[in-house]
FIKEVEX-984571 format. One record per residue (C-alpha): x, z, y; residue in one letter. Coordinates in steps of 0.5 Angstrom, whole numbers, plus 500, padded with zeros to 3 digits. Example, Ala and Ser with C-alpha at 12.3 -4.5 7.8 and 13.67 -1.06 7.14 Angstrom:
% residues 2
525516491a
527514498s
This chain:
% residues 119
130291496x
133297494x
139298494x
142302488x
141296482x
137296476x
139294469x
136290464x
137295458x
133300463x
128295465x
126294458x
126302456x
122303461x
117297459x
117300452x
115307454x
109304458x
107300452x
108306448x
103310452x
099305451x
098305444x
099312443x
092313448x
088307445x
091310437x
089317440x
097319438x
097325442x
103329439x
107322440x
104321446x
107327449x
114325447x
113319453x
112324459x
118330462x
115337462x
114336469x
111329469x
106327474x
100323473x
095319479x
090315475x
087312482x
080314479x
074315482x
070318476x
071325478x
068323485x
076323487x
083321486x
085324478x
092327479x
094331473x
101335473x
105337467x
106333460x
101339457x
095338463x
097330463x
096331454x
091335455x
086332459x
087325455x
086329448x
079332451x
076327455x
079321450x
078323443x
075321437x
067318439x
071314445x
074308444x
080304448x
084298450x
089298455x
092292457x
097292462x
102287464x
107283470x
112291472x
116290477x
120296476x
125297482x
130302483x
135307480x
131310474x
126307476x
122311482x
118305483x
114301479x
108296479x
103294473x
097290473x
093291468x
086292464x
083298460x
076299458x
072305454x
066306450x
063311445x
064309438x
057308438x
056303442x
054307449x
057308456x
062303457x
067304462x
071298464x
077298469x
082295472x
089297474x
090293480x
098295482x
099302483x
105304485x
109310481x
């Protein structure tokens, strides 16, 4: 357990910020999008579609990449559900979740599960 207690106010604002990403990415908001990372974000997707782990770092790189690879022919819905956020301003947080991916006309499906990741 850590020992610095976390509110509830700023469990709920974290829960909104999850969500918010989200939505922005399955609605392709990427300048909204961009307004839930810091500048100096860090990001390890735990995927190996690249052949290894995807760890992207900076709010333009994360943004980026997700505009290029996600866009307009691809569509998503994440799920995601059950955080545990612990920690002062939340150093850690665990989710499970579902995503999946597919050409807008109906080719590569890309199904995925988020099983607990830690951030």
């Amino acid at each position: 357990m850590d020992p610095v207690p976390i509110d509830l106010a700023t469990i709920e604002e974290i829960r909104q910020v999850k969500y918010r990403y989200l939505r922005c990415v399955d609605l392709k908001l990427w300048d909204e999008l961009a307004g839930v990372f810091t500048p100096d974000a860090t990001v390890d997707y735990g995927t190996q579609v690249y052949g290894k782990p995807l760890k992207l770092a900076g709010r333009d790189e994360i943004v980026g990449f997700l505009r290029d690879k996600l866009g307009p022919d691809m569509i998503t819905v994440h799920r995601a559900g059950q955080p545990e956020i612990t920690g002062s301003r939340a150093r850690r947080s665990t989710r499970t979740g579902t995503n999946a991916a597919r050409t807008a006309s109906g080719g590569s499906r890309i199904p995925g599960t988020c099983a607990p990741t830690r951030r």
